[in-house]
N, C-alpha and C positions, 0 to 999 in steps of 0.2 A: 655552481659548486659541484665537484666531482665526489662524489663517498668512494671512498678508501681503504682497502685492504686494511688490517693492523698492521703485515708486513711490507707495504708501502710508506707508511707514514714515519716520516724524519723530524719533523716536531708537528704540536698540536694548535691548531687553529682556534680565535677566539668562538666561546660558546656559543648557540644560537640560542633564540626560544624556538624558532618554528621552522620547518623546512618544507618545503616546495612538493608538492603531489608528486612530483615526477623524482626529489632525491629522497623519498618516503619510499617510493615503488623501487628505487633502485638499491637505497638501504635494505630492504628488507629482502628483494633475492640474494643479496649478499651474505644475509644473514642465514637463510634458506640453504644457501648452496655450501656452506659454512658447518652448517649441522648434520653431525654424522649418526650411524647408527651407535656406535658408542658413546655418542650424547645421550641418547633416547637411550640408553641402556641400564643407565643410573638411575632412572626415572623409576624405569620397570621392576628395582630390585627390592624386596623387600628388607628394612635394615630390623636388627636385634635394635628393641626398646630396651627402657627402661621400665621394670615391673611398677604396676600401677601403687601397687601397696609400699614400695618404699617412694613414692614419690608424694602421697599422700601423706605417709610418717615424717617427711621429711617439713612437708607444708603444716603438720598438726604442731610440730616442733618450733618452727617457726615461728607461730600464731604465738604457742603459748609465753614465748620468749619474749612478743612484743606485748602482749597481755599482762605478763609479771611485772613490764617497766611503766603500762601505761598508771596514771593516776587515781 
């Protein structure tokens, strides 16, 4: 079995469970050669959270909501 580009492929092949040492090694330089520095760039960014304190308020709110119905 040949591993495939995404921009090769014209339809999709049944699933496997396991592939072959040799289309594991060639999956994965594809995969390899596939990934850019602007993949890895995403990785490295730090995002804005959400502050801890309203997420805490939000779960104490919660709690209490299902506290008030329990029996």
């Amino acid at each position: 079995m040949k591993i495939l580009r995404l921009e090769e492929v014209t339809t999709f092949p049944e699933p496997r469970e396991e592939l072959s040492p040799e289309e594991l090694k060639q999956a994965y330089a594809l995969a390899r050669a596939a990934f850019t520095a602007d993949d890895l760039q995403k990785y490295t960014e730090t995002e804005e959270g959400v502050p801890l304190e309203e997420v805490l308020a939000e779960m104490e709110e919660y709690q209490r909501q299902v506290d008030e119905k329990a029996p």
